[in-house]
ZAFIZA-250380 format. One line per field, with one value per residue (C-alpha): x, y, z; residue number from 1; residue in one letter; chain. Coordinates in nm, 3 decimals, m for minus. Each point is the difference from the previous one (the first is absolute). Example, Ala and Ser with C-alpha at 12.3 -4.5 7.8 and 13.67 -1.06 7.14 Angstrom:
X: 1.230_0.137 $
Y: m0.450_0.344 $
Z: 0.780_m0.066 $
pos: 1_2 $
code: A_S $
unit: A_A $
END
This chain:
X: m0.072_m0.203_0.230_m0.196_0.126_m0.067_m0.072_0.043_0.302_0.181_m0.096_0.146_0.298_0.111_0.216_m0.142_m0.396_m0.019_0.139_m0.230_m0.317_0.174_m0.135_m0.341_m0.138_m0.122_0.348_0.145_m0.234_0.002_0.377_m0.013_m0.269_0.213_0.314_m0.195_m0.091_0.339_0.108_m0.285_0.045_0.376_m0.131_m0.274_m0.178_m0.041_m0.341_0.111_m0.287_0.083_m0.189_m0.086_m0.196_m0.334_m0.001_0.009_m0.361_m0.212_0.165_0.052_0.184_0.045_0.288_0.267_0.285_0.104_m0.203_0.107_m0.313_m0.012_m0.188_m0.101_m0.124_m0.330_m0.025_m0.030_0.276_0.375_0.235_0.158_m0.300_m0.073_0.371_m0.023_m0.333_0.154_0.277_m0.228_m0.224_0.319_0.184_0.050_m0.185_0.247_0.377_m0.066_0.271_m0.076_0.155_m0.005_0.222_m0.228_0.117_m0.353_m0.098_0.309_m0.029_m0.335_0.136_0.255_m0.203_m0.209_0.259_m0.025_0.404_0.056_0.137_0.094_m0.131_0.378_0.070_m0.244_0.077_0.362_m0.228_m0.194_0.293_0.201_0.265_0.149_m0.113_0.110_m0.025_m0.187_m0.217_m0.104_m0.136_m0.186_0.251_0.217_0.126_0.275_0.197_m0.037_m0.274_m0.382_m0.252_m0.271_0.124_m0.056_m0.155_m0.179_0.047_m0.340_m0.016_m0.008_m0.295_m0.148_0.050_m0.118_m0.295_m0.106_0.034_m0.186_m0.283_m0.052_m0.339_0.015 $
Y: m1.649_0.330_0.357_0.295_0.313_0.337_0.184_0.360_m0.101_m0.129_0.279_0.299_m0.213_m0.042_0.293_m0.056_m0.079_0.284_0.209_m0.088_m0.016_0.393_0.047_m0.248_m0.215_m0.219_m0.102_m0.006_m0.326_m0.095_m0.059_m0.156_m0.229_m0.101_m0.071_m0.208_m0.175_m0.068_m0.135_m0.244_m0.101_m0.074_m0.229_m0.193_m0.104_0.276_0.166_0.388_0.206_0.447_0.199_0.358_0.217_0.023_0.289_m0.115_m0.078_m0.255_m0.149_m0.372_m0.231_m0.024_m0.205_0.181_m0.014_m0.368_m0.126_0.199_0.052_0.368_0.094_0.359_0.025_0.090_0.300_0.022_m0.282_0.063_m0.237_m0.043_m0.143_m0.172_m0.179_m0.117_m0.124_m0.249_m0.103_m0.125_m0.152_m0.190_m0.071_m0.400_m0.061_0.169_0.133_0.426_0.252_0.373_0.277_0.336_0.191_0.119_m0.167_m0.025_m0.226_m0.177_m0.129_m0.103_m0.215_m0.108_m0.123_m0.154_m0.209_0.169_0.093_0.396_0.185_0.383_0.186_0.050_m0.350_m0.138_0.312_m0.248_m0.304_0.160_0.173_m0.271_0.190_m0.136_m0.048_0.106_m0.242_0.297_0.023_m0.319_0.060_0.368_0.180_0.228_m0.068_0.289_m0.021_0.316_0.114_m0.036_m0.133_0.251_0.357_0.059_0.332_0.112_0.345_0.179_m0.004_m0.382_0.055_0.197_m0.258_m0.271_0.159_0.082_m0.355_m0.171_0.255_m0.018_m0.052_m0.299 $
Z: m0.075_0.030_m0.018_0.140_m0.100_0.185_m0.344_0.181_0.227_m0.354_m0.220_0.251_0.088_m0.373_m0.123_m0.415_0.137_0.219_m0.284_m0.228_0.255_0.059_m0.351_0.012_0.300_m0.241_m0.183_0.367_0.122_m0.365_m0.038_0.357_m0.159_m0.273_0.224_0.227_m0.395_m0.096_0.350_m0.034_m0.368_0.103_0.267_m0.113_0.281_0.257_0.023_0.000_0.153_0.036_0.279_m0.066_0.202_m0.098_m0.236_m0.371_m0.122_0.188_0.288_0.004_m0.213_m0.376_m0.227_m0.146_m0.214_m0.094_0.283_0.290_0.264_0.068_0.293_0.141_0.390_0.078_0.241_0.239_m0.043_m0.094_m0.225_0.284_0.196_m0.326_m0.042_0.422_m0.081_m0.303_0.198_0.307_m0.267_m0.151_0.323_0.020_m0.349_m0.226_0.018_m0.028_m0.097_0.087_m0.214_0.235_0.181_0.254_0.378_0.126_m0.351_0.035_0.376_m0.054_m0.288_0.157_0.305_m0.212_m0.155_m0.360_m0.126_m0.011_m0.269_m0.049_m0.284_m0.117_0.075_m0.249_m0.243_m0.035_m0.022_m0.262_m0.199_0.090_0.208_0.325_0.331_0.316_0.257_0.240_m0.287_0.014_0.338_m0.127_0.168_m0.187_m0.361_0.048_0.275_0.206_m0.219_0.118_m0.299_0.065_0.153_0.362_m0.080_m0.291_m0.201_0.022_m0.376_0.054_0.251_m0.239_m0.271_0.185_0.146_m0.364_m0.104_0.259_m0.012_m0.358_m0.135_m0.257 $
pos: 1_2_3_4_5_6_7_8_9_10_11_12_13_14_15_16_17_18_19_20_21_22_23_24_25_26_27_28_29_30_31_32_33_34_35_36_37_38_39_40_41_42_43_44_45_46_47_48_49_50_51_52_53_54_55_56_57_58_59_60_61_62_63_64_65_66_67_68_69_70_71_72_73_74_75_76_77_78_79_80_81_82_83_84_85_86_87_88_89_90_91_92_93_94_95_96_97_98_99_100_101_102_103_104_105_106_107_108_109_110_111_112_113_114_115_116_117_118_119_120_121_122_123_124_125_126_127_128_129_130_131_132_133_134_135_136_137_138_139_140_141_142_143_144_145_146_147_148_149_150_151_152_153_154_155_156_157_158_159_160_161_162_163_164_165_166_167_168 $
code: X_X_X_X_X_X_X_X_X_X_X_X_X_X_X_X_X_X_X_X_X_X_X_X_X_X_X_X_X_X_X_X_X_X_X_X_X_X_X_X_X_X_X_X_X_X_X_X_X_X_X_X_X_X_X_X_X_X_X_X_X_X_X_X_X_X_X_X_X_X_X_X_X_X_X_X_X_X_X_X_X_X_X_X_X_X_X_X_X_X_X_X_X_X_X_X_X_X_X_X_X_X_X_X_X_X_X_X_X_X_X_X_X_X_X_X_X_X_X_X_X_X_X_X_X_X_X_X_X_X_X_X_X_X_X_X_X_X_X_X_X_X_X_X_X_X_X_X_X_X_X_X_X_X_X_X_X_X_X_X_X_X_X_X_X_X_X_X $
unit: A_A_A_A_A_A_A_A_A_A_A_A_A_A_A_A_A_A_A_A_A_A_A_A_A_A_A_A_A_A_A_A_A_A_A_A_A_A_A_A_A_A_A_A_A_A_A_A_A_A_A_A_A_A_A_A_A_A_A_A_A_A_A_A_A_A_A_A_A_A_A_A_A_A_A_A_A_A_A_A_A_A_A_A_A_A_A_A_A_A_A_A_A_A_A_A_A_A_A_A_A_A_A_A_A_A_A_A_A_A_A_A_A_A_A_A_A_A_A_A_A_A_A_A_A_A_A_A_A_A_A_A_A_A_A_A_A_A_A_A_A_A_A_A_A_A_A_A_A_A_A_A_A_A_A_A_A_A_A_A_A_A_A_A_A_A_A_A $
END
């Protein structure tokens, strides 16, 4: 079984990762790296591969913690392009899970046949917390309460736009 995780997608949607990638963009994708390690060392078996955006030394692929294949896009690619790209690959030769939050990731997913699940969703898988049935399905974890905001503060633009235009 092959879990592709949309590295970006999990780190803003996770209150204690975005904290700490607040502080250091580094230990953001790092701690969303060693998630994505414990969820695979508690189920031996499934091949867990995290997308980032091209940004963090030389894009391409590289093994991280505890086996973990952690890949970053090469522009003019996204992770997203990246993470539909693996699931057509894998459609019909492997059952795929997808780990993002973002709709236009998650239909593609879908219609390829791959099971969807919300960044908060697997944060319970990974932490061991409950699931929501709509959660299951990447829809919302909380009822009445989006995942991702529909509009962003323009500190968070800021933020972001310093982030992905880092120099690494």
């Amino acid at each position: 079984m092959l879990v592709l995780i949309d590295g970006h997608n999990v780190m803003f949607a996770w209150e204690g990762v975005r904290q700490a990638c607040l502080r250091d963009p580094r230990a953001g994708r790092q701690r969303v790296v060693e998630a994505a390690a414990r969820y695979q060392a508690q189920r031996p078996g499934r091949k867990v591969t995290v997308v980032f955006d091209g940004r963090e030394g030389m894009p391409g692929s590289a093994e991280g913690t505890s086996g973990v294949r952690v890949i970053y896009s090469k522009p003019p690619m996204n992770a997203d392009r990246v993470i539909r790209e693996m699931v057509e690959k894998a459609q019909g030769e492997e059952e795929t899970w997808v780990v993002s939050s973002d709709r236009e990731v998650q239909s593609h997913a879908r219609a390829c046949g791959a099971k969807v699940f919300g960044a908060k969703a697997f944060e319970g898988e990974v932490m061991g917390r409950p699931q929501t049935v709509s959660s299951l399905r990447g829809g919302r974890s909380v009822p009445g309460k989006p995942e991702k905001p529909t509009r962003m503060r323009k500190k968070d633009v800021d933020f972001w736009l310093r982030v992905m235009s880092e120099e690494r």
